[in-house]
SEFIZA-3560 file (N, C-alpha, C; in Angstrom, 3 decimals):
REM SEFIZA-3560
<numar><xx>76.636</xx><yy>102.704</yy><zz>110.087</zz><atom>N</atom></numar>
<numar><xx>77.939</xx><yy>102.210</yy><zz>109.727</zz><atom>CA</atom></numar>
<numar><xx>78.154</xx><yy>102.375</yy><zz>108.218</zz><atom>C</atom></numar>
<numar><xx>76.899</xx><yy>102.313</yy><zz>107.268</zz><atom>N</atom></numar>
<numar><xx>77.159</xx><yy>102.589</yy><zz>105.952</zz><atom>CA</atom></numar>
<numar><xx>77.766</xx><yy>103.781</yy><zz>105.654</zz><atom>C</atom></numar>
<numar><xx>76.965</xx><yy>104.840</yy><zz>106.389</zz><atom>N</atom></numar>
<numar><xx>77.242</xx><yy>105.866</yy><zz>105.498</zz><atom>CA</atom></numar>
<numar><xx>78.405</xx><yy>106.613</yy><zz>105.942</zz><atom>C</atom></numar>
<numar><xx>79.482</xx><yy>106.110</yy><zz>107.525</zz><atom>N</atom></numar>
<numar><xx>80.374</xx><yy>106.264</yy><zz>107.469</zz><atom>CA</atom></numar>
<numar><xx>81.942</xx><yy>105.729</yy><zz>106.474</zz><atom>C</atom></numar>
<numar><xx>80.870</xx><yy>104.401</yy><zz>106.134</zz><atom>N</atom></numar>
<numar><xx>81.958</xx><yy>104.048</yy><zz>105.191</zz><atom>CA</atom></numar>
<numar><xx>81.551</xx><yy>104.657</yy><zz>103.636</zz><atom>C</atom></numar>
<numar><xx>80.568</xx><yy>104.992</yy><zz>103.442</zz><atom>N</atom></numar>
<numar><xx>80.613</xx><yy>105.945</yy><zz>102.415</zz><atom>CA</atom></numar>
<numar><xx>81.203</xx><yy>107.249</yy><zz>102.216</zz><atom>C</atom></numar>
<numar><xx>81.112</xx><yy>107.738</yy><zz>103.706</zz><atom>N</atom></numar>
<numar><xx>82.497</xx><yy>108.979</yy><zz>103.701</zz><atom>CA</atom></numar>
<numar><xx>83.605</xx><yy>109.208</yy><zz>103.611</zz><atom>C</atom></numar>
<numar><xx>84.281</xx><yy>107.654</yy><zz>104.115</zz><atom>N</atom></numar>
<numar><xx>85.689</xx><yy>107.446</yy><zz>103.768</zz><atom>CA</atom></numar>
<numar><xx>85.850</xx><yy>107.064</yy><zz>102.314</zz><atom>C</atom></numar>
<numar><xx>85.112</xx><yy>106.528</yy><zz>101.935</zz><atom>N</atom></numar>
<numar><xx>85.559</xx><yy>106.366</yy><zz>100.443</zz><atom>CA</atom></numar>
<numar><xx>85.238</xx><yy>107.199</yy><zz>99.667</zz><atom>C</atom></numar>
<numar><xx>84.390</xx><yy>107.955</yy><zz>99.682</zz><atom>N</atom></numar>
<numar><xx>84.646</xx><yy>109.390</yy><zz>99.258</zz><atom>CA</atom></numar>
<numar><xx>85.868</xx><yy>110.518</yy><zz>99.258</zz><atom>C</atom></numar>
<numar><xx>86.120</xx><yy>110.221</yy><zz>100.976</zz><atom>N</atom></numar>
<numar><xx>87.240</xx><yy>110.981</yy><zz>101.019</zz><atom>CA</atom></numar>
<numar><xx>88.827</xx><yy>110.152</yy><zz>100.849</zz><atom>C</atom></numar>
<numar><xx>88.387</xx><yy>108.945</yy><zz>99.915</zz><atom>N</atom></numar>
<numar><xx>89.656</xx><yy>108.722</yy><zz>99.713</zz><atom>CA</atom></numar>
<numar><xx>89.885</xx><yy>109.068</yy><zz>98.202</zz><atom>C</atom></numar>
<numar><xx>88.780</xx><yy>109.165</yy><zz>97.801</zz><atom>N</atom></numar>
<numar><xx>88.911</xx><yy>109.315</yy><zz>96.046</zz><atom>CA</atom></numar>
<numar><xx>88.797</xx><yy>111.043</yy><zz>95.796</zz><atom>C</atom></numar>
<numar><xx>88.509</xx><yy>111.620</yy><zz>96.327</zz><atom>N</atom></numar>
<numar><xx>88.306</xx><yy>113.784</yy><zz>95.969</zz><atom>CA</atom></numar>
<numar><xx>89.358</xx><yy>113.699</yy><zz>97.051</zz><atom>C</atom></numar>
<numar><xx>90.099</xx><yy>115.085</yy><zz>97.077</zz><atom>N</atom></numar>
<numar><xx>90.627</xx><yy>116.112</yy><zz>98.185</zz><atom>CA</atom></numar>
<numar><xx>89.810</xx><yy>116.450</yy><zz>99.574</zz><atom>C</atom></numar>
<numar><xx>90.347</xx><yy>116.839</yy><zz>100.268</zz><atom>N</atom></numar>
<numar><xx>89.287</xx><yy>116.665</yy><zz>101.668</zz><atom>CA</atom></numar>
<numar><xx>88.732</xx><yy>117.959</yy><zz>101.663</zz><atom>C</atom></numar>
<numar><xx>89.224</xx><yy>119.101</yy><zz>100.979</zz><atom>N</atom></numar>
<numar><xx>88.739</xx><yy>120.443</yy><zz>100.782</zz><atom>CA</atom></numar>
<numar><xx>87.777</xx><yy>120.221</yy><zz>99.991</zz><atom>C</atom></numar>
<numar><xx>87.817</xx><yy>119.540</yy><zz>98.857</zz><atom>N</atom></numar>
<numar><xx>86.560</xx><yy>119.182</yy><zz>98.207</zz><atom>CA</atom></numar>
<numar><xx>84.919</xx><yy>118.347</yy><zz>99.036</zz><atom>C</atom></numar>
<numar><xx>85.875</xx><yy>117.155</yy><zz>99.614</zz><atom>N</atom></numar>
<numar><xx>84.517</xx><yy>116.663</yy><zz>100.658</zz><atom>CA</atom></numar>
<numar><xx>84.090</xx><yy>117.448</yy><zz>101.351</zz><atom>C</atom></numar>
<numar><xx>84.438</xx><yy>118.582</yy><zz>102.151</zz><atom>N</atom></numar>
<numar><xx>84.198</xx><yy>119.609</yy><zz>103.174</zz><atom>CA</atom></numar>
<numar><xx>83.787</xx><yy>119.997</yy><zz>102.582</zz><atom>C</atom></numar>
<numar><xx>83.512</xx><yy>121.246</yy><zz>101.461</zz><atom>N</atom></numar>
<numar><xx>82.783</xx><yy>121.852</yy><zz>100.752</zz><atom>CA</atom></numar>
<numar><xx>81.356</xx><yy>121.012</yy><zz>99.931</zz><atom>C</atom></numar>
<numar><xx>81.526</xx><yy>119.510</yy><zz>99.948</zz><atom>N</atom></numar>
<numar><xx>80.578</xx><yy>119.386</yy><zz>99.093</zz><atom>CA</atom></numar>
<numar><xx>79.365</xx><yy>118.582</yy><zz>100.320</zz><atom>C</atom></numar>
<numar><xx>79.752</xx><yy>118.182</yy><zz>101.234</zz><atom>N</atom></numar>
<numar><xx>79.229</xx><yy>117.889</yy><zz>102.058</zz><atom>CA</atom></numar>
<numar><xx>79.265</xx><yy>118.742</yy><zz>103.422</zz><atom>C</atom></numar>
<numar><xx>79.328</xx><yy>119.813</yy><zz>103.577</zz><atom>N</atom></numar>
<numar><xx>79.043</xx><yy>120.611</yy><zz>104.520</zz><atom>CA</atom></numar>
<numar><xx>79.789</xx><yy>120.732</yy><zz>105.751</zz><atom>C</atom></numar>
<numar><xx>80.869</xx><yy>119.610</yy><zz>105.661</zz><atom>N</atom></numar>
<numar><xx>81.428</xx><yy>119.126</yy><zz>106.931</zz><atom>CA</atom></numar>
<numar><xx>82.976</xx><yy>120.181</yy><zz>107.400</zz><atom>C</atom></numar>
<numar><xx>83.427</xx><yy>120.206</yy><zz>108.464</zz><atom>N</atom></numar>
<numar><xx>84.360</xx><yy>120.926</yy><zz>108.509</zz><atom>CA</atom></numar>
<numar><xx>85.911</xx><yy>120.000</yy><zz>108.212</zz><atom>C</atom></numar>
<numar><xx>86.906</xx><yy>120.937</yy><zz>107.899</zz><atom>N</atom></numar>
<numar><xx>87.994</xx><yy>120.213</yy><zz>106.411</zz><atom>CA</atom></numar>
<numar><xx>88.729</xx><yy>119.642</yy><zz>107.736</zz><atom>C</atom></numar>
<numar><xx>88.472</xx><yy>119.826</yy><zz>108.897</zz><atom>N</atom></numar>
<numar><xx>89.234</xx><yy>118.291</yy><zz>110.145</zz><atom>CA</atom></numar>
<numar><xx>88.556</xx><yy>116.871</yy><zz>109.622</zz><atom>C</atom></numar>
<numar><xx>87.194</xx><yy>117.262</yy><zz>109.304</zz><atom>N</atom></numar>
<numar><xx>86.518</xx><yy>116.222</yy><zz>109.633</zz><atom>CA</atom></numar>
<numar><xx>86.742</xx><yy>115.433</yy><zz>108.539</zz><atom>C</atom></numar>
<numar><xx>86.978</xx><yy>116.257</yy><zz>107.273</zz><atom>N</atom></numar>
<numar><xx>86.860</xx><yy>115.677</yy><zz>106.022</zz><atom>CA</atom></numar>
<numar><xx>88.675</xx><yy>114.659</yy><zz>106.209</zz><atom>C</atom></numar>
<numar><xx>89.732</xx><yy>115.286</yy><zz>106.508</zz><atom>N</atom></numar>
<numar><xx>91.408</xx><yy>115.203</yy><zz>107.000</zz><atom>CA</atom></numar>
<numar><xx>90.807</xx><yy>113.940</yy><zz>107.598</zz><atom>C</atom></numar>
<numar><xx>89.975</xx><yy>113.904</yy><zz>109.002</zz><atom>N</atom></numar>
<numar><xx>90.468</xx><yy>112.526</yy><zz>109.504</zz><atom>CA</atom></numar>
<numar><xx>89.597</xx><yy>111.345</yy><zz>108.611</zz><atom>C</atom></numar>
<numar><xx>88.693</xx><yy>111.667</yy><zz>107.864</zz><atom>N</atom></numar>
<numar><xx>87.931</xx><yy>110.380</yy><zz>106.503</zz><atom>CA</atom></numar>
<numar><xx>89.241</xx><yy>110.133</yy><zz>105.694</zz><atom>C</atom></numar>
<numar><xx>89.894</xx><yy>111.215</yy><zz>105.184</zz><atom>N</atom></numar>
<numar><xx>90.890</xx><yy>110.734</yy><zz>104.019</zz><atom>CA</atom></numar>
<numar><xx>92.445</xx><yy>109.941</yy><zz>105.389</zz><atom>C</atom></numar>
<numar><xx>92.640</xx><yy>110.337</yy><zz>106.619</zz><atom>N</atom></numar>
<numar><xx>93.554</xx><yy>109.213</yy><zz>107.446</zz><atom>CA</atom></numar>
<numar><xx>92.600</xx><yy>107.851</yy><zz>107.341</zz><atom>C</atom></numar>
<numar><xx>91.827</xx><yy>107.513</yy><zz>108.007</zz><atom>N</atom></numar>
<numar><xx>90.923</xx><yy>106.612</yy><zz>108.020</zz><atom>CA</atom></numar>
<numar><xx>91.152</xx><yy>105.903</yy><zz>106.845</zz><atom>C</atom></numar>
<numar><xx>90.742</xx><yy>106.201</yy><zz>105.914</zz><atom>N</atom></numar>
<numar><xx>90.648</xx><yy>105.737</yy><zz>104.310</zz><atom>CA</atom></numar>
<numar><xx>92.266</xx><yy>105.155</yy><zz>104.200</zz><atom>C</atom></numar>
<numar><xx>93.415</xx><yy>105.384</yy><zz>104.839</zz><atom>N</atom></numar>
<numar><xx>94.606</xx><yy>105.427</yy><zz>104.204</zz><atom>CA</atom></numar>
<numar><xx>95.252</xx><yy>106.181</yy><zz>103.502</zz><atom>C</atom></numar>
<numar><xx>94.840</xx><yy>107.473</yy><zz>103.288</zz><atom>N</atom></numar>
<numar><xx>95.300</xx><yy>108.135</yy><zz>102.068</zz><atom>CA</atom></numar>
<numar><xx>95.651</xx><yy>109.875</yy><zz>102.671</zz><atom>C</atom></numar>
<numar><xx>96.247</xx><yy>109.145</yy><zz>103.882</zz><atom>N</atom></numar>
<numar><xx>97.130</xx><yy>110.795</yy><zz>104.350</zz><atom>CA</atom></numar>
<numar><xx>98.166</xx><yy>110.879</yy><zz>103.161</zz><atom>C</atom></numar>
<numar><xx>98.335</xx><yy>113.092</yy><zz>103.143</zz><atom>N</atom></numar>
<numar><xx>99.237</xx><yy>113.236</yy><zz>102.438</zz><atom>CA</atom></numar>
<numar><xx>100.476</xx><yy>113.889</yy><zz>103.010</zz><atom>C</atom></numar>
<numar><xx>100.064</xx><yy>113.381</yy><zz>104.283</zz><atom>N</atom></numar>
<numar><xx>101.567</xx><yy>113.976</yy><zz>105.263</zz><atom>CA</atom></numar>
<numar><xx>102.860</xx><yy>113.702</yy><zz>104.618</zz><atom>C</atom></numar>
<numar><xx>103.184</xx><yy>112.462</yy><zz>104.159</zz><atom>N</atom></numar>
<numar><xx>104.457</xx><yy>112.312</yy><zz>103.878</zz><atom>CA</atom></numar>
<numar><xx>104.490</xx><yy>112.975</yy><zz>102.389</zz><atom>C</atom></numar>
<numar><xx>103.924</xx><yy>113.197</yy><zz>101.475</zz><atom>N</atom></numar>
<numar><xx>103.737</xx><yy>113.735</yy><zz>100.424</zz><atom>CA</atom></numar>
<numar><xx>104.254</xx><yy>115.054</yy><zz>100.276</zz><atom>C</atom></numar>
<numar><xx>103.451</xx><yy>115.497</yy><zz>101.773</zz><atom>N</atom></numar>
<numar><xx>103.973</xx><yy>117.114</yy><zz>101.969</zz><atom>CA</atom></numar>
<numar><xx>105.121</xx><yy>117.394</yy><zz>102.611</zz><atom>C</atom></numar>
<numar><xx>105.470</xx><yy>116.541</yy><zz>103.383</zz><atom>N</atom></numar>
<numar><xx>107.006</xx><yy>116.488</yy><zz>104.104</zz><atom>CA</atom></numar>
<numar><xx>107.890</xx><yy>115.889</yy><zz>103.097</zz><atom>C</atom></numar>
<numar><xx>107.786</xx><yy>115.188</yy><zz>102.400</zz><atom>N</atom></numar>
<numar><xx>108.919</xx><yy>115.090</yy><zz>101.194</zz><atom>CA</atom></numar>
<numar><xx>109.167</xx><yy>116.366</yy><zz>100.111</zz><atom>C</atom></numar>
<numar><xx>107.723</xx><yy>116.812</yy><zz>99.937</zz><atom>N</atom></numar>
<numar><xx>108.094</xx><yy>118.038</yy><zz>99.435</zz><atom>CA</atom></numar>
<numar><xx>108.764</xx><yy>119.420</yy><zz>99.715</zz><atom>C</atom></numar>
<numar><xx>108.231</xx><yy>119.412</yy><zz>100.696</zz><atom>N</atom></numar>
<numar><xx>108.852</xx><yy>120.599</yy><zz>101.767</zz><atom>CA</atom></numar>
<numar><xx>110.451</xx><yy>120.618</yy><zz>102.087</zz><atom>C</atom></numar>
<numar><xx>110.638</xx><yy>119.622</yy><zz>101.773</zz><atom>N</atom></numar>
<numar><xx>112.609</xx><yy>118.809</yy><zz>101.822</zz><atom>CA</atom></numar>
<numar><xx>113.434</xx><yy>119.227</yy><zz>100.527</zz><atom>C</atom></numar>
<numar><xx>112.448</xx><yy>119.316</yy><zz>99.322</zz><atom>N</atom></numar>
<numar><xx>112.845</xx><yy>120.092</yy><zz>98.048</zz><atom>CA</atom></numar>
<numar><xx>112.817</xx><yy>121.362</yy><zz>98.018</zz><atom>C</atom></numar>
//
């Protein structure tokens, strides 16, 4: 249980392309740590995409 919560908080503080690359994991896996964490950038990118 730790070291899943060590992954989310990882992947809430770097980019998930970054966690995937630095931990070996594939960039879904790293995407659903940074949802988990709270820190989707869906709306980020859909507001942008509107500009």
């Amino acid at each position: 249980m730790a070291r899943n919560t060590a992954f989310v908080e990882l992947a809430s503080e770097l980019p998930a392309v970054m966690v995937s690359r630095l931990l070996g994991v594939h960039q879904n896996t790293a995407d659903a740590w940074k949802r988990v964490g709270g820190q989707d950038n869906a709306y980020a990118a859909e507001v942008a995409s509107r500009l």
